[in-house]
ChimeraX commands (.cxc) that place a marker at each C-alpha (Angstrom):
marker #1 position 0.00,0.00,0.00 radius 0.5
marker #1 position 0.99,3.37,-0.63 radius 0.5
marker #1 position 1.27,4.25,3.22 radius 0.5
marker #1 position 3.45,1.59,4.53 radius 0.5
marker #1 position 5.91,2.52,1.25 radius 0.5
marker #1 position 5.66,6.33,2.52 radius 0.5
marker #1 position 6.59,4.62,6.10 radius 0.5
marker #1 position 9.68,2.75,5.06 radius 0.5
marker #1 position 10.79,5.62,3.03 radius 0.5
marker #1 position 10.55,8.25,6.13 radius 0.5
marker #1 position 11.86,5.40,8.15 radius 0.5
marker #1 position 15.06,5.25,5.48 radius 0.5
marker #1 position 15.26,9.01,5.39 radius 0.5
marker #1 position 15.45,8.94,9.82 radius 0.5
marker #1 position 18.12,6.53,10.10 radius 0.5
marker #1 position 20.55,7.65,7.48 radius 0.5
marker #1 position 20.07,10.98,9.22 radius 0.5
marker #1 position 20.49,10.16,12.41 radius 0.5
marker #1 position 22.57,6.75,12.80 radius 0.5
marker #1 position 25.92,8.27,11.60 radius 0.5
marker #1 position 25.98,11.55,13.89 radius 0.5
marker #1 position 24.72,9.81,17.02 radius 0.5
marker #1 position 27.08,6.76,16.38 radius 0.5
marker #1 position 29.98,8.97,16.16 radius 0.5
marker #1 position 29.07,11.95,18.91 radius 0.5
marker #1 position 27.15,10.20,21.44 radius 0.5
marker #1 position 27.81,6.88,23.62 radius 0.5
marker #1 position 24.91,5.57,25.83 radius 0.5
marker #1 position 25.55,6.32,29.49 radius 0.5
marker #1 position 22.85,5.49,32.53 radius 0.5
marker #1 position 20.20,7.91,32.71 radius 0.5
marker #1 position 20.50,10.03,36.18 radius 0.5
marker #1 position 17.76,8.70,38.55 radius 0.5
marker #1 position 16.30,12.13,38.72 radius 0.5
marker #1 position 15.01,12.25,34.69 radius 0.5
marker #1 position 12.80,9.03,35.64 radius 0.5
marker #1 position 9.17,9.55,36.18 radius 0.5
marker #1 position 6.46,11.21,34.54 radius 0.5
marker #1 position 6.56,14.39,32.35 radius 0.5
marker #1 position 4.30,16.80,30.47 radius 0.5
marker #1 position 5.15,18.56,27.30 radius 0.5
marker #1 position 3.38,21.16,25.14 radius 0.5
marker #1 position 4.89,22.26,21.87 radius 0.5
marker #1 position 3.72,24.07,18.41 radius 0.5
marker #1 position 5.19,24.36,15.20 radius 0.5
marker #1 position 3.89,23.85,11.32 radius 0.5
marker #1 position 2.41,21.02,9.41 radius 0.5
marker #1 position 2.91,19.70,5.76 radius 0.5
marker #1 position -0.01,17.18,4.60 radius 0.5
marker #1 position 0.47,16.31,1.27 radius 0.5
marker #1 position -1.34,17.01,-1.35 radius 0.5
marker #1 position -4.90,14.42,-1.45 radius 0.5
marker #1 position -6.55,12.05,-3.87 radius 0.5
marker #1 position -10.07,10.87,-3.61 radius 0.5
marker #1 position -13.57,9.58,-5.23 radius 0.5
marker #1 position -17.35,9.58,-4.70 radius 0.5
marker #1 position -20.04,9.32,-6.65 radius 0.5
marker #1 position -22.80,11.19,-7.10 radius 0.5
marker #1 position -26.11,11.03,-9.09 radius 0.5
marker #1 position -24.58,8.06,-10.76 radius 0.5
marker #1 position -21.32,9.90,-11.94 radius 0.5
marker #1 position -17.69,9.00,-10.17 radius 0.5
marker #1 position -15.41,11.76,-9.71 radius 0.5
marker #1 position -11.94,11.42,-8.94 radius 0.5
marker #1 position -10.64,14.29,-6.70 radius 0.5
marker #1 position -7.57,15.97,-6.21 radius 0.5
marker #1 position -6.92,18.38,-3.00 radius 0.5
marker #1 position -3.84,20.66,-2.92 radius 0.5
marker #1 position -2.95,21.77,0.53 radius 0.5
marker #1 position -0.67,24.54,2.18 radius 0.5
marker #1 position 1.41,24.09,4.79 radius 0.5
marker #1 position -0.12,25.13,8.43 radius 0.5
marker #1 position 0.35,25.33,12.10 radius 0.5
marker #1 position -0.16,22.59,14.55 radius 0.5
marker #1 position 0.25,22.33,18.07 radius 0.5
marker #1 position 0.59,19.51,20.61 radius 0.5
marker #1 position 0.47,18.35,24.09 radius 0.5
marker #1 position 0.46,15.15,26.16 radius 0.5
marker #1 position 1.77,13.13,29.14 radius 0.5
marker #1 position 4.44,10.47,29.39 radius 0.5
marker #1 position 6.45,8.34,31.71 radius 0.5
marker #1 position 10.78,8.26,31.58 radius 0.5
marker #1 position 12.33,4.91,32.51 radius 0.5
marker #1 position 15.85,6.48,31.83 radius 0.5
marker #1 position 16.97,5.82,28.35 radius 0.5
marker #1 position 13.23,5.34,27.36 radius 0.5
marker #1 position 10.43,6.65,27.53 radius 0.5
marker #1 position 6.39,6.07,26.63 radius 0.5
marker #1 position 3.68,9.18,25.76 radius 0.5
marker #1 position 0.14,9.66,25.04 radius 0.5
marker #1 position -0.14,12.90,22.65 radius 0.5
marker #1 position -2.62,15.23,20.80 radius 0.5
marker #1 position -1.77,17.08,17.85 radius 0.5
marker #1 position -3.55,19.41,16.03 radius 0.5
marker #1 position -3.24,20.51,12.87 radius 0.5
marker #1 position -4.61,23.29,10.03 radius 0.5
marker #1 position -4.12,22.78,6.91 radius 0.5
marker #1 position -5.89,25.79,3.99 radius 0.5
marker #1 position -7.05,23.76,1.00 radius 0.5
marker #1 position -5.30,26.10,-1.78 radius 0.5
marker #1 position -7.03,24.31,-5.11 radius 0.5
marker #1 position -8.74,21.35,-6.05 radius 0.5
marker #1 position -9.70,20.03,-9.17 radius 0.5
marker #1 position -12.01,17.08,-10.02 radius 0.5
marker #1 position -12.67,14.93,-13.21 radius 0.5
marker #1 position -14.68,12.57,-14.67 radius 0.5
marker #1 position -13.95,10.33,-17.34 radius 0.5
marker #1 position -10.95,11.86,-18.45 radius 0.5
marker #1 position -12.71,15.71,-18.21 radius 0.5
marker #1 position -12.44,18.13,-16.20 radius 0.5
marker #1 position -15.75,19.13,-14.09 radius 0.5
marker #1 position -16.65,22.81,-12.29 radius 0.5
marker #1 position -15.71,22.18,-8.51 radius 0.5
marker #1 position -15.34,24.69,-5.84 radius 0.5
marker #1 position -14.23,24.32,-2.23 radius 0.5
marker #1 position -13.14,26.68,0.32 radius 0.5
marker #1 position -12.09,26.65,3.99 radius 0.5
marker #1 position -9.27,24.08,5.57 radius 0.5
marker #1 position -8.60,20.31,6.33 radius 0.5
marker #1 position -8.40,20.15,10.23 radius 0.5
marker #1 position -6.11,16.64,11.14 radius 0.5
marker #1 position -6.05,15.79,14.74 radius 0.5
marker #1 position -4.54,12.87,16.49 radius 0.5
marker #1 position -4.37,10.92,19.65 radius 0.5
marker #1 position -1.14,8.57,19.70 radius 0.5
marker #1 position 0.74,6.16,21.71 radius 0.5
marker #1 position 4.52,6.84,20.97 radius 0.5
marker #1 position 7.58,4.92,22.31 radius 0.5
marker #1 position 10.75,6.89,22.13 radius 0.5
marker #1 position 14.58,5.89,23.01 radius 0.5
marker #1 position 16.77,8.79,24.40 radius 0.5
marker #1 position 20.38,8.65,23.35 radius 0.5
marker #1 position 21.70,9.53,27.11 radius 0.5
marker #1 position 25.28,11.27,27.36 radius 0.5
marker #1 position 27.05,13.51,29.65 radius 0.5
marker #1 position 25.83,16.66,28.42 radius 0.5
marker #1 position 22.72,18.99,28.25 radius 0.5
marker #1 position 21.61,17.45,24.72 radius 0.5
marker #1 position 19.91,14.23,24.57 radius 0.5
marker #1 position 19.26,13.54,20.58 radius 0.5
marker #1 position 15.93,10.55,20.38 radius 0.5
marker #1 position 14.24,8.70,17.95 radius 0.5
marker #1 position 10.55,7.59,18.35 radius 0.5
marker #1 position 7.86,5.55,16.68 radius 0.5
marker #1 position 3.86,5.24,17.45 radius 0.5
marker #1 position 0.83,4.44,16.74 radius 0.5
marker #1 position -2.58,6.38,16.72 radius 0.5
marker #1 position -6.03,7.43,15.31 radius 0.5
marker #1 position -6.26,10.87,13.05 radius 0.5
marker #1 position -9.69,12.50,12.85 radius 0.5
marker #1 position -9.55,14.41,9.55 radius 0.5
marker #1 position -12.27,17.24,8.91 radius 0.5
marker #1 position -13.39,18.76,6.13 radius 0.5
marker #1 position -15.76,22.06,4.79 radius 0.5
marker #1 position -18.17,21.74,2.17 radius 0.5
marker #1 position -16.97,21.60,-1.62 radius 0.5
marker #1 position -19.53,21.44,-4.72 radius 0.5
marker #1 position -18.90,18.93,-8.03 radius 0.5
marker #1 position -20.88,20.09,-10.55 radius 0.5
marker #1 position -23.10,21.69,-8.70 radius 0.5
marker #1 position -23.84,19.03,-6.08 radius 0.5
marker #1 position -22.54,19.93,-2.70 radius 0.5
marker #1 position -20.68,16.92,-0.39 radius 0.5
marker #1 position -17.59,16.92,1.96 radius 0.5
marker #1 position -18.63,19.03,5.30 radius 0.5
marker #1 position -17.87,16.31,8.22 radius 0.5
marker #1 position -15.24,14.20,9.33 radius 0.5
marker #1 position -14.13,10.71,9.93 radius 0.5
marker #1 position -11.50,8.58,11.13 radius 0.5
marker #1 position -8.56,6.58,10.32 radius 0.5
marker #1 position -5.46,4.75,11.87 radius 0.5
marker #1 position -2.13,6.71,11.84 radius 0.5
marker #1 position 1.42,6.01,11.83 radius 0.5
marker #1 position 3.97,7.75,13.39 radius 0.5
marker #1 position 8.10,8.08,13.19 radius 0.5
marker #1 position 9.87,10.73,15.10 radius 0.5
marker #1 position 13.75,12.37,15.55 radius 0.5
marker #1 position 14.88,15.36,17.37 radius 0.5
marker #1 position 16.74,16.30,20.71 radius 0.5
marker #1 position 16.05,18.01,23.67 radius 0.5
marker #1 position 18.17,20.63,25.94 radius 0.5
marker #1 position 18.00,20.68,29.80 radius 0.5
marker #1 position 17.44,24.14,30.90 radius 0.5
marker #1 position 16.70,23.96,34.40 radius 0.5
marker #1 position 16.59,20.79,36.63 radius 0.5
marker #1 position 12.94,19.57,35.82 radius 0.5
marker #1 position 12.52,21.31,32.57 radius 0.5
marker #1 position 14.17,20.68,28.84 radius 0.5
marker #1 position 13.42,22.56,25.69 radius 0.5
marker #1 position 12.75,20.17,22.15 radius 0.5
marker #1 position 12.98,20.40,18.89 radius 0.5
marker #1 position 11.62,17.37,16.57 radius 0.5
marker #1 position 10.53,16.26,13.17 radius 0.5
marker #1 position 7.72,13.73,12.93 radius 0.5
marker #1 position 6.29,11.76,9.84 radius 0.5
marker #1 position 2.69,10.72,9.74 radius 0.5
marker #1 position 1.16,8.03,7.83 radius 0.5
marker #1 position -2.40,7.97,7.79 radius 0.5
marker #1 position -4.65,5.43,6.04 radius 0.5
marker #1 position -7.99,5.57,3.74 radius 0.5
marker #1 position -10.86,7.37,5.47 radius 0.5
marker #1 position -14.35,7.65,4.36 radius 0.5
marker #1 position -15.70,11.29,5.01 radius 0.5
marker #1 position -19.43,12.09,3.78 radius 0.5
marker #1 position -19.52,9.63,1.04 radius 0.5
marker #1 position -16.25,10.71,-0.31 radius 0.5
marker #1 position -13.73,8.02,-0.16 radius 0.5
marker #1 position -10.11,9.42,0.60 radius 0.5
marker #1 position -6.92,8.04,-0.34 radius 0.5
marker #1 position -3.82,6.83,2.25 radius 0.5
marker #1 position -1.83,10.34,2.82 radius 0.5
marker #1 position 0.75,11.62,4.95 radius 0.5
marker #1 position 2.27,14.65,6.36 radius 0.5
marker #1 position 5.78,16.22,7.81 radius 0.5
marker #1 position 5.30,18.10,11.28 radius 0.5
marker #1 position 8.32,20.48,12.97 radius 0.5
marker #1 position 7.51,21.47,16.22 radius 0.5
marker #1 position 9.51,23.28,19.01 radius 0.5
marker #1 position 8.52,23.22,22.99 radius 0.5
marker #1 position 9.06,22.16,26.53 radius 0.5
marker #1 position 9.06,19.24,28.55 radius 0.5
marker #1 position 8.37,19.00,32.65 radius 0.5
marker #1 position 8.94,16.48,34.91 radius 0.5
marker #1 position 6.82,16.16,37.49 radius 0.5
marker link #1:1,2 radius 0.2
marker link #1:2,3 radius 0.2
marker link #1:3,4 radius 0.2
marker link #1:4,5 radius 0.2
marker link #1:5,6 radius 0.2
marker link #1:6,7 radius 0.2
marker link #1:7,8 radius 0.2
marker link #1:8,9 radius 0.2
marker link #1:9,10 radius 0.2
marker link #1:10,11 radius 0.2
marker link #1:11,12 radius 0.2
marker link #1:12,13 radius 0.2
marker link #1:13,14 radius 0.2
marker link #1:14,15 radius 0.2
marker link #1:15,16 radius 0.2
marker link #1:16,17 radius 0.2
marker link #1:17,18 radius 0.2
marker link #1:18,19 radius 0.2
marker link #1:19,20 radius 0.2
marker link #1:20,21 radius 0.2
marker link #1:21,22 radius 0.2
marker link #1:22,23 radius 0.2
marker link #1:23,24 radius 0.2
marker link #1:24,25 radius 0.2
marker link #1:25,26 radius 0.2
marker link #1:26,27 radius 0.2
marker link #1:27,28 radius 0.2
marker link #1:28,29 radius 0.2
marker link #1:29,30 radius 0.2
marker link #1:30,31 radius 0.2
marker link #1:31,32 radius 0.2
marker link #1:32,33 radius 0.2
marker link #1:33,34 radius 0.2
marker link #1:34,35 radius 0.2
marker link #1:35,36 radius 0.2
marker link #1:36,37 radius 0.2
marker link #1:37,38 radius 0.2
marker link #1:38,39 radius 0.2
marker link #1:39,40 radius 0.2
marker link #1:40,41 radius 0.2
marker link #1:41,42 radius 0.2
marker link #1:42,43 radius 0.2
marker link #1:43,44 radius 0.2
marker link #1:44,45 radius 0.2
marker link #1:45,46 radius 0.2
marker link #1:46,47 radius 0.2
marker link #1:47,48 radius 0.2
marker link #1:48,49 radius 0.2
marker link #1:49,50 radius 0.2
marker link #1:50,51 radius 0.2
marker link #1:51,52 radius 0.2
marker link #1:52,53 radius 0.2
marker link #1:53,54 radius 0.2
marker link #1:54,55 radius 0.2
marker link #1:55,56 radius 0.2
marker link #1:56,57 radius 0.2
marker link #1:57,58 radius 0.2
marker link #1:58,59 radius 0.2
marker link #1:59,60 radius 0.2
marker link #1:60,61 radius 0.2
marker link #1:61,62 radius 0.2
marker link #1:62,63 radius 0.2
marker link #1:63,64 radius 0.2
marker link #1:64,65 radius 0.2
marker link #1:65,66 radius 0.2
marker link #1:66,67 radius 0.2
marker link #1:67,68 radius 0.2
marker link #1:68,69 radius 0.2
marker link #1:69,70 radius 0.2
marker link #1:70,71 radius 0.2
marker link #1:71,72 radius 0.2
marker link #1:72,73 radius 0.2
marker link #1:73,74 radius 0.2
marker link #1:74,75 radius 0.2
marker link #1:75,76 radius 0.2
marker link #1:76,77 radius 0.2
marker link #1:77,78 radius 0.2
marker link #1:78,79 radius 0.2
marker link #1:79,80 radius 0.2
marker link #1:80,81 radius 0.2
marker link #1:81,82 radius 0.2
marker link #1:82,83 radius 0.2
marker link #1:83,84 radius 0.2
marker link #1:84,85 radius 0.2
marker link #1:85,86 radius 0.2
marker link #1:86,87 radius 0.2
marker link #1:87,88 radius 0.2
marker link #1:88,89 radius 0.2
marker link #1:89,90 radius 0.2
marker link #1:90,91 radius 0.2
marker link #1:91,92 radius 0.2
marker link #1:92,93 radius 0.2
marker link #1:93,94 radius 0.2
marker link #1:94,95 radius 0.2
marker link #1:95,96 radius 0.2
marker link #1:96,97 radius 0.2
marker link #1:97,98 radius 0.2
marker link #1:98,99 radius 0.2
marker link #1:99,100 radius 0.2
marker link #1:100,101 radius 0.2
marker link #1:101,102 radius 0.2
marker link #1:102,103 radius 0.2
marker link #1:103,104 radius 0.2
marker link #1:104,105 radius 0.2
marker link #1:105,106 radius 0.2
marker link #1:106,107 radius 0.2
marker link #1:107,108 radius 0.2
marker link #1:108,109 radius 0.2
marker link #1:109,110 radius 0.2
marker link #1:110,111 radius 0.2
marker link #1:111,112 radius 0.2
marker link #1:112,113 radius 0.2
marker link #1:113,114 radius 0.2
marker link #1:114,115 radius 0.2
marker link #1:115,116 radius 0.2
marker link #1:116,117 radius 0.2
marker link #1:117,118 radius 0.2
marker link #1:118,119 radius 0.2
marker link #1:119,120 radius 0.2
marker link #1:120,121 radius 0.2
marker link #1:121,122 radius 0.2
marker link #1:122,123 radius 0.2
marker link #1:123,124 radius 0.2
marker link #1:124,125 radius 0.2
marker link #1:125,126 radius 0.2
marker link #1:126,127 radius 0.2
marker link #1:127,128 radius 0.2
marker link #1:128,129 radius 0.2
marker link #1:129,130 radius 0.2
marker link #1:130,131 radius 0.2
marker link #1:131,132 radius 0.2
marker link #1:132,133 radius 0.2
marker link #1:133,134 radius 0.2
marker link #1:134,135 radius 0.2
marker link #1:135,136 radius 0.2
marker link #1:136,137 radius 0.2
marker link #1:137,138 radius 0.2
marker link #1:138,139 radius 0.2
marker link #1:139,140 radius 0.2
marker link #1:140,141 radius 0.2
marker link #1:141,142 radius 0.2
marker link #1:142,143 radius 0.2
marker link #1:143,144 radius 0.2
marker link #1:144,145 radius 0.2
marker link #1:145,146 radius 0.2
marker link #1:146,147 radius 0.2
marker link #1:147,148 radius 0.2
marker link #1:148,149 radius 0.2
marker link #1:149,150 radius 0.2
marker link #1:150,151 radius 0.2
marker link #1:151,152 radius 0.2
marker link #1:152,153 radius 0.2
marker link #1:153,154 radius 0.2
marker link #1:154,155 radius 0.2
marker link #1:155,156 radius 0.2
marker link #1:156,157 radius 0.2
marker link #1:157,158 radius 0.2
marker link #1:158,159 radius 0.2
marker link #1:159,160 radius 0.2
marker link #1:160,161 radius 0.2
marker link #1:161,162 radius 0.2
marker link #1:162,163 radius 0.2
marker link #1:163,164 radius 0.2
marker link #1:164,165 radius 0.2
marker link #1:165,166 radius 0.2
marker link #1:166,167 radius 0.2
marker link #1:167,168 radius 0.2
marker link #1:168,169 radius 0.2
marker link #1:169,170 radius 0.2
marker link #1:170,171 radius 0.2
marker link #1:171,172 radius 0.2
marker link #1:172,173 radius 0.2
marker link #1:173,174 radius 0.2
marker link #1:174,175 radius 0.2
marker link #1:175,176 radius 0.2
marker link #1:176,177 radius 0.2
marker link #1:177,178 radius 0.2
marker link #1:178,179 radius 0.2
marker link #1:179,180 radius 0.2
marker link #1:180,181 radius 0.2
marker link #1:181,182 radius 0.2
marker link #1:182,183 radius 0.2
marker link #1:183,184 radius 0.2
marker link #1:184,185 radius 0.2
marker link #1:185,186 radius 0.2
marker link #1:186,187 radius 0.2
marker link #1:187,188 radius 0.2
marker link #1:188,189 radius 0.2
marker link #1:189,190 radius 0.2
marker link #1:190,191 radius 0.2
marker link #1:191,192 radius 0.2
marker link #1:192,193 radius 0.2
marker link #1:193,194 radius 0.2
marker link #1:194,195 radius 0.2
marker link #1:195,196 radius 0.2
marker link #1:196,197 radius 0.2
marker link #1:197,198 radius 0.2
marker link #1:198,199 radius 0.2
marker link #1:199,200 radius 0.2
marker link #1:200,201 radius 0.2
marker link #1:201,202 radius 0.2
marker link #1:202,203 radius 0.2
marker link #1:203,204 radius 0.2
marker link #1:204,205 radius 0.2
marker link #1:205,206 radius 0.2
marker link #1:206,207 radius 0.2
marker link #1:207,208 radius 0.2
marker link #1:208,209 radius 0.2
marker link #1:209,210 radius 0.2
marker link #1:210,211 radius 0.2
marker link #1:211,212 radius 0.2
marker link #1:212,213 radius 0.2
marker link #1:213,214 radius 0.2
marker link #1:214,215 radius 0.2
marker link #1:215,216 radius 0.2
marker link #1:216,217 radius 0.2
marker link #1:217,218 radius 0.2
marker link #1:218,219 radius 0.2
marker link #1:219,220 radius 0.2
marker link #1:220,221 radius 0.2
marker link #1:221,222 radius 0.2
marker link #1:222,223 radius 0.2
marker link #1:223,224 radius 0.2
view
């Protein structure tokens, strides 16, 4: 499927980024007893969905769809628990997307479609991380989860025939890298790059193809 090739690909793109510079800068040390326990985090940033294919039919007619998307902001928040060199979190993330163009056809020709408005993607996911511990203030990690994206939609019109205007749901993917700074004893800034995969959803009668998006957010993380 088109997702899980997106996946591997991200996956690829992670690891060749970040094997070589943590292999050579950073050797795992034991995490200090006092970075165990749970944490809170809040962060914000921008979001890249790519552009999105789908169908429906209507009257009798199938249109194929085609949605081109700008890039927006996003925010997140969540709670985890630190065993040391790793760590587990439950997340939300938010995300805006404004739907720049989109174009549908039928049969080869081109049709009279108009939508306005955004794509709203939000997420609830269970992540797993594993910190790259060393003797300084920067501890680089890499992360990988699993969760459920609610993806929302305004109302577009297909030759003359309004649809879209709800929302549905669909199963989401999740790879992560960045690194965070300690700034005070219970507190560290972050910096990370996540890649979402999210599957087929059904919104409305329109029938939405496997997507994905880049996110780059910035924040802090307590410990409690």
């Amino acid at each position: 499927m088109a997702f899980r090739r997106k996946l591997l690909t991200a996956g690829l793109v992670l690891g060749s980024v970040a094997a070589p510079s943590l292999a050579d800068a950073f050797s795992s040390v034991k995490a200090e007893e006092g970075n165990k326990g749970f944490y809170g985090f809040v962060g914000g940033g921008i979001t890249q969905l790519d552009d999105v294919g789908a169908s429906e039919t209507l009257s009798g007619t199938k249109y194929e769809i085609d949605f081109e998307l700008d890039s927006g902001f996003s925010f997140s928040g969540g709670l985890g628990y630190d065993f040391g060199m790793f760590r587990i979190e439950g997340s939300y993330n938010k995300a805006n997307n404004d739907i720049s163009s989109v174009t549908a056809t039928t049969g080869g020709s081109g049709v009279t479609t108009t939508a306005s408005g955004d794509v709203d993607i939000t997420t609830w996911a269970f992540t797993g991380y594993y910190d790259f511990e060393n003797e300084s203030k920067w501890t680089p990690y890499v992360g990988a989860g699993i969760g459920t994206t609610k993806v929302a939609i305004e109302q577009l019109t297909i030759a003359g025939i309004n649809t879209g205007d709800g929302d549905g749901d669909a199963t989401s993917y999740l790879l992560k890298i960045g690194t965070s700074y300690e700034i005070a004893e219970k507190a560290d800034l972050y910096g990370e790059a996540a890649f979402t995969s999210i599957d087929d959803v059904e919104i409305e009668g329109t029938d939405f193809d496997p997507t994905s998006s880049w996110t780059f957010q910035g924040g802090v993380r307590f410990r409690f």
